[in-house]
ROSELO-953395 format. One line per field, with one value per residue (C-alpha): residue number from 0; residue in three letters; z, y, x. Coordinates in Angstrom, 1 decimal. Example, Ala and Ser with C-alpha at 12.3 -4.5 7.8 and 13.67 -1.06 7.14 Angstrom:
<bators>
pos: (0;1)
code: (ALA;SER)
Z: (7.8;7.1)
Y: (-4.5;-1.1)
X: (12.3;13.7)
</bators>
This chain:
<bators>
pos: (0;1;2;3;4;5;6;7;8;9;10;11;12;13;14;15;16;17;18;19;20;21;22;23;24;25;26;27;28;29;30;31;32;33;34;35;36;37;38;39;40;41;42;43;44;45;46;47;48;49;50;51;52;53;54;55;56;57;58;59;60;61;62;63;64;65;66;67;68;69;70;71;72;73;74;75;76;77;78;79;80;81;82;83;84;85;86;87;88;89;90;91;92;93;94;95;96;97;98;99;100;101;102;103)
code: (UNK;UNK;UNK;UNK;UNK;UNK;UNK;UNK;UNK;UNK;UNK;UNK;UNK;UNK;UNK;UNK;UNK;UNK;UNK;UNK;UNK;UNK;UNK;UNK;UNK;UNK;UNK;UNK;UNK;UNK;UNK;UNK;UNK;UNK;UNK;UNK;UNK;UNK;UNK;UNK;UNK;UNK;UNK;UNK;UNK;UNK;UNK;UNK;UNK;UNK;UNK;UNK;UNK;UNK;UNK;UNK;UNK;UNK;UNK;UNK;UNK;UNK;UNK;UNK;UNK;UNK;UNK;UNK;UNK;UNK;UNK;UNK;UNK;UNK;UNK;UNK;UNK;UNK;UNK;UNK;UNK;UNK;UNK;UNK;UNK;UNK;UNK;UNK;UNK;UNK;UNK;UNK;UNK;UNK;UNK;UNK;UNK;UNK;UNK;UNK;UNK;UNK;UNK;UNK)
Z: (97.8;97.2;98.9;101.3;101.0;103.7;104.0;105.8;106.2;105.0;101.3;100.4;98.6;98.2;94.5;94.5;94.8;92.2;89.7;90.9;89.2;92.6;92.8;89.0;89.7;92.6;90.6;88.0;90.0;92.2;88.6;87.6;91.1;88.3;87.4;84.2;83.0;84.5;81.9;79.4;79.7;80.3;79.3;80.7;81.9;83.7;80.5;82.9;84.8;83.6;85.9;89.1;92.5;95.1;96.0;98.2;98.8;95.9;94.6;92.6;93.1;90.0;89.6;87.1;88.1;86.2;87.3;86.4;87.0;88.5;90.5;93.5;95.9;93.7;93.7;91.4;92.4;91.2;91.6;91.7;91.0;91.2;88.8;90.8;90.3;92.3;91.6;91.6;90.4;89.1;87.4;87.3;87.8;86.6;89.2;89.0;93.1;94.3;96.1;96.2;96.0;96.1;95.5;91.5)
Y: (72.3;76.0;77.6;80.9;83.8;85.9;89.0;92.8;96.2;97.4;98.8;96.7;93.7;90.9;90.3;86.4;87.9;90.0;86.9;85.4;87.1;88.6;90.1;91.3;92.8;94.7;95.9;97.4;99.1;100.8;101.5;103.2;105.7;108.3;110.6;111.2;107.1;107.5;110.7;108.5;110.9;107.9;104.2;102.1;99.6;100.0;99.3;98.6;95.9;93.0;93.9;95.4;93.7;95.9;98.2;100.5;103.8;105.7;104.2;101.1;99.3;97.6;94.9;97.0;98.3;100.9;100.6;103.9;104.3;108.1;110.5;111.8;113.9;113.2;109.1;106.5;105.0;102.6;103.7;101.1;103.0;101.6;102.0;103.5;105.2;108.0;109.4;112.9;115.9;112.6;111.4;108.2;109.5;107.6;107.9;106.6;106.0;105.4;102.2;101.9;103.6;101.7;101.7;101.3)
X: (99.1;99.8;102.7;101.5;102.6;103.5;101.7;102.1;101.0;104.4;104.7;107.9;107.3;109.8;111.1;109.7;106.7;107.0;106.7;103.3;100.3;99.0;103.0;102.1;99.2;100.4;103.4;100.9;98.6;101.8;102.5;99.8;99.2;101.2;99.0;101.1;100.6;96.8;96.5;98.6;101.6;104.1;103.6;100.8;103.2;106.5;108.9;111.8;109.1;111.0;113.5;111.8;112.9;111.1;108.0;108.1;105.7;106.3;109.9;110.5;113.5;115.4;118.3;120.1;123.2;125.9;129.7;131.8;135.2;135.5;138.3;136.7;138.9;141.9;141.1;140.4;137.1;134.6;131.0;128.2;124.4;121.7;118.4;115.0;111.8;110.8;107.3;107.8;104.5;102.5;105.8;107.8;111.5;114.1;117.2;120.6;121.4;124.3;124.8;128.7;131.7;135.0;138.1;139.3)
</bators>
């Protein structure tokens, strides 16, 4: 027996899901709604796919993270950002966002 898997109308896709072939497949045809990879302006595949934990319209969602140590107003703080994809004029942006800022 097969496990079901949940399905919606919502573009956010849950990372398990991301694993199974029908997950995969999704993943690459979000992928390739870049005009630029379409044109063969950026890669085929998403090089960072290894790594991809969500979907959502336009913006992929990654489980890499960068910590920086920074002074912000006069204070030490540690700042957590998070690795994204925005598609931006037929592009796949890469964007550092920041999910955390705490103390240092």
């Amino acid at each position: 027996m097969t496990p079901t898997v949940a399905r919606s109308n919502t573009p956010r896709t849950a990372p398990q899901i991301l694993q199974t072939l029908e997950g995969r497949l999704a993943q690459q045809a979000h992928w390739r709604r870049a005009l630029a990879v379409q044109r063969g302006e950026q890669s085929a595949t998403d090089p960072d796919a290894y790594d991809l934990e969500e979907l959502r319209d336009g913006l992929r969602l990654y489980g890499t993270r960068e910590q920086q140590r920074r002074t912000v107003e006069g204070r030490k703080v540690l700042v957590t950002q998070r690795l994204t994809k925005r598609l931006a004029d037929g592009n796949w942006a890469t964007v550092y966002e920041t999910e955390h800022v705490g103390t240092a």
